[in-house]
C-alpha positions as CSV (number, residue, x, y, z in Angstrom):
1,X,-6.9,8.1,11.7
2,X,-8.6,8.4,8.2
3,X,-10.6,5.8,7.1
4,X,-11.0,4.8,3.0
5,X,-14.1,3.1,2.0
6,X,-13.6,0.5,-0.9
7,X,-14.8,-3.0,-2.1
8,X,-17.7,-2.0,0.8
9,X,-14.9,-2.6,3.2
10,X,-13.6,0.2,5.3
11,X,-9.7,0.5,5.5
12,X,-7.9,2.5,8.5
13,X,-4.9,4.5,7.7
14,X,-2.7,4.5,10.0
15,X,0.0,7.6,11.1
16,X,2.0,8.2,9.2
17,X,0.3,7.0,6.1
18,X,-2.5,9.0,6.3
19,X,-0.3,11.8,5.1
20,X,0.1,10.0,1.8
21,X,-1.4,11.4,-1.1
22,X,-4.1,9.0,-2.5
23,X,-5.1,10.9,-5.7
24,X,-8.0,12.2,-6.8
25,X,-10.2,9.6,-7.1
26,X,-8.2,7.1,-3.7
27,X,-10.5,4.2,-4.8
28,X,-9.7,3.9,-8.5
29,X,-8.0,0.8,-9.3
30,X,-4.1,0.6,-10.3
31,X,-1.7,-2.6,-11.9
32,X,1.8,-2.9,-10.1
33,X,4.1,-5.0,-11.4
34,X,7.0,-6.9,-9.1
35,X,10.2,-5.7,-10.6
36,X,11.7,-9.0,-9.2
37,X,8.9,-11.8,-10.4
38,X,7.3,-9.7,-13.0
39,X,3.5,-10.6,-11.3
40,X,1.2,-8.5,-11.6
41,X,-1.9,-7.5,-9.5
42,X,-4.6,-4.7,-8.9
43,X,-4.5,-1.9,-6.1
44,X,-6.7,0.4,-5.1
45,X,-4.9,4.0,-5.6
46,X,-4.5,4.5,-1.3
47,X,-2.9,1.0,-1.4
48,X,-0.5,2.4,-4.0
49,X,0.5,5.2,-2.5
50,X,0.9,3.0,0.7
51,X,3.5,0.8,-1.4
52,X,5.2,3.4,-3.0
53,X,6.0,4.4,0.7
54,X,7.0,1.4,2.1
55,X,9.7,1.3,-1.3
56,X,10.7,4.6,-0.7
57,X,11.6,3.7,3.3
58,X,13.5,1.1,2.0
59,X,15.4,2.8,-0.5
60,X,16.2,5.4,2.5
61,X,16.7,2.3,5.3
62,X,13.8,3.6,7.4
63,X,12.7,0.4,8.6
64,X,11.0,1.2,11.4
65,X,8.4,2.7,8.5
66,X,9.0,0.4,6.1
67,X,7.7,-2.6,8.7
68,X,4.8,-0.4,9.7
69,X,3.8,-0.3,5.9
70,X,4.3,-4.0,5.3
71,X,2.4,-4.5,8.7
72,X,-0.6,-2.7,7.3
73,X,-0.3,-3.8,3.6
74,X,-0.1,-7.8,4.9
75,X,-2.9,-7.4,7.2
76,X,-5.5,-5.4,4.5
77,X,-4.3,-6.6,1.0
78,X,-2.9,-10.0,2.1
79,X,-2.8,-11.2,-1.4
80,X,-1.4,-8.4,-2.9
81,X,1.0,-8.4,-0.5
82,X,2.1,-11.6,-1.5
83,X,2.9,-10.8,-5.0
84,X,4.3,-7.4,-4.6
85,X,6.2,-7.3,-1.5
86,X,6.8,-11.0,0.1
């Protein structure tokens, strides 16, 4: 399990997520934008990549993925989580 240090917090990531690529710089800081609300918030660039994979199991209908990145993204960016994907 690779571990991401940001915020002076240290994030797990989890199989299969730690396969994601996280960018060069995985702590530089990122604004997504609900398609659905039009909120905005600020991600770190793993946490991106993190959503981008849990819309991109959706889109296919992997669920089984797609719950194991909601899991993770409610549990580590809980507020972010309730902009972008709650």
């Amino acid at each position: 399990m690779n571990t991401i240090t940001y915020n002076d917090k240290t994030y797990k990531i989890p199989k299969p997520f730690e396969e994601c690529y996280f960018g060069k710089n995985p702590t530089e800081e990122h604004t997504i934008t609900n398609p659905y609300s039009n909120q905005s918030t600020t991600i770190p660039a793993f946490a991106v990549a993190i959503y981008d994979a849990i819309k991109g199991a959706e889109y296919e209908q992997d669920y089984d993925l797609m719950q194991k990145g909601l899991d993770w993204f409610s549990r580590n960016f809980t507020k972010q989580y309730m902009i972008l994907l709650d």
